[in-house]
N, C-alpha and C positions, 0 to 999 in steps of 0.2 A: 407376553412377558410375565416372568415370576418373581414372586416377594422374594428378594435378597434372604438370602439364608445364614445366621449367624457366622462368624468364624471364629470356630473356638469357645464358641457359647457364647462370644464378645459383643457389646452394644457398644456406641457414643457414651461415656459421661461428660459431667462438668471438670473434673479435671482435665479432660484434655480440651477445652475450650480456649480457645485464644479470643482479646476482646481487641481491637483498634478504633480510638473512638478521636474525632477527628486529629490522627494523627498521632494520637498518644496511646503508648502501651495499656492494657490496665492489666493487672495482673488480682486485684483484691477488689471480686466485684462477688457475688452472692446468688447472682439471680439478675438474666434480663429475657423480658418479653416482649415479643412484636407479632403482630398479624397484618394480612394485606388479605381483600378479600373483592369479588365481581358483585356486586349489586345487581341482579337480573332484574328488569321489568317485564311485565307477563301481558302479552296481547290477548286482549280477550273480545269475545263479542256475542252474538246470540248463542253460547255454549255455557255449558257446566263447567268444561275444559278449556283450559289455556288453550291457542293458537297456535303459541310459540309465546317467545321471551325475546327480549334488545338485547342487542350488545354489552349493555350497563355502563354500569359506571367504577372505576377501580376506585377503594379507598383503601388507608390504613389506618392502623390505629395507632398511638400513641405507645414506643418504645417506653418502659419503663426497668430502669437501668439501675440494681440496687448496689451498693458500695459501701465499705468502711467510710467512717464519718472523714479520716484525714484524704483518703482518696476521692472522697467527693468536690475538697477543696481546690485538690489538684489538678480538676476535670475543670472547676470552675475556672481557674487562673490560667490553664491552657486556650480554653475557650476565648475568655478574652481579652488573652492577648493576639487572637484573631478577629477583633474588632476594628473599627475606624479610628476610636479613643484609646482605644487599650483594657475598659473597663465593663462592655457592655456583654452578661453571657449570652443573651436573648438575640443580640443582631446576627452575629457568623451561621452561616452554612457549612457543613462539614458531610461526611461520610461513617457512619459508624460498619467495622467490618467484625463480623464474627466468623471463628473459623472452627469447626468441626474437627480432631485433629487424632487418626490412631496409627499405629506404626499397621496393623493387620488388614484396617477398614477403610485407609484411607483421606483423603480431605475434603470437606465438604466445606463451601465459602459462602455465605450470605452477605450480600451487601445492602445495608442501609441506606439510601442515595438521599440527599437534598435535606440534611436532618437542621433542625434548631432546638437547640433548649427553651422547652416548656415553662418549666419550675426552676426556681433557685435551690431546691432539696428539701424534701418533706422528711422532719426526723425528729426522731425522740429518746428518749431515756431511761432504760427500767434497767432494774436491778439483776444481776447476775453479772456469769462469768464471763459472757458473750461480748467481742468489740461492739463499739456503738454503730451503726450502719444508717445510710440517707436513699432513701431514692429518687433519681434524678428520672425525667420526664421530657421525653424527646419526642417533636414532629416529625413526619418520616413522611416523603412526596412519596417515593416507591423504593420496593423490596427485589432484590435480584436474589434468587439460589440458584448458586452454580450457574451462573449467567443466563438462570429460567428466569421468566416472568407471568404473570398470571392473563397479561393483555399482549395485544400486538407490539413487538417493543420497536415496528418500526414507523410507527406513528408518529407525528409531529407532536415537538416538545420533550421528548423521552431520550 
């Protein structure tokens, strides 16, 4: 297999990023990051050299989802009004979906599966022309691209 060859000299940007974060559009977000990665453990014994390695273990890390300050509120109030109370952002589970999006190259779909909000929004205020911006802090059980996964996805629990 070979490395995909530009088309048109064209790459992915952030503009054509689509965000779906449980269930709501967003359209004014700045910046979101996620990673999911295999934790190997390394069998070892009377050698210099590993063995071999386990299965591991999958984790992720914490989505960090940056937004205008008014669209952070609107994340919050979506959120929970998917609570038990109506009030709680921290209880709901949700799916955050980002979508990869070019007329030339294509769509690429990542899904966020099992997420909860972290944080209430970490923000601040300085000087300049710039809107005010929050970042919001999300759990994430596991990461799909384009319906890959990094583990067997047909293990129990998944």
């Amino acid at each position: 297999m070979t490395e995909a060859v530009l088309v048109n000299g064209k790459g992915y940007d952030h503009s054509g990023t689509r965000l779906d974060c449980f269930g709501m559009k967003v359209v004014a977000f700045t910046s979101i990051d996620y990673n999911d990665k295999i934790e190997r453990g390394e069998i070892r014994g009377a050698s210099q050299v590993a063995l071999g390695v386990t299965k591991g273990k999958y984790t992720t890390d914490p989505c960090k989802l940056t937004v205008i300050k008014t669209t952070a509120e609107e994340i919050r109030t979506h959120i929970a009004g998917q609570s038990r109370t109506g009030n709680s952002t921290g209880s709901p589970k949700g799916t955050i979906v980002v979508q990869y999006i070019d007329d030339d190259l294509g769509v690429q779909t990542h899904e966020l599966i099992d997420c909860r909000l972290n944080t209430g929004g970490s923000s601040s205020s300085k000087e300049g022309s710039d809107a005010l911006t929050e970042d919001l802090e999300f759990y994430v059980r596991l990461i799909k691209r384009n319906g890959k996964t990094l583990f067997e996805s047909d293990e129990e629990g998944v």
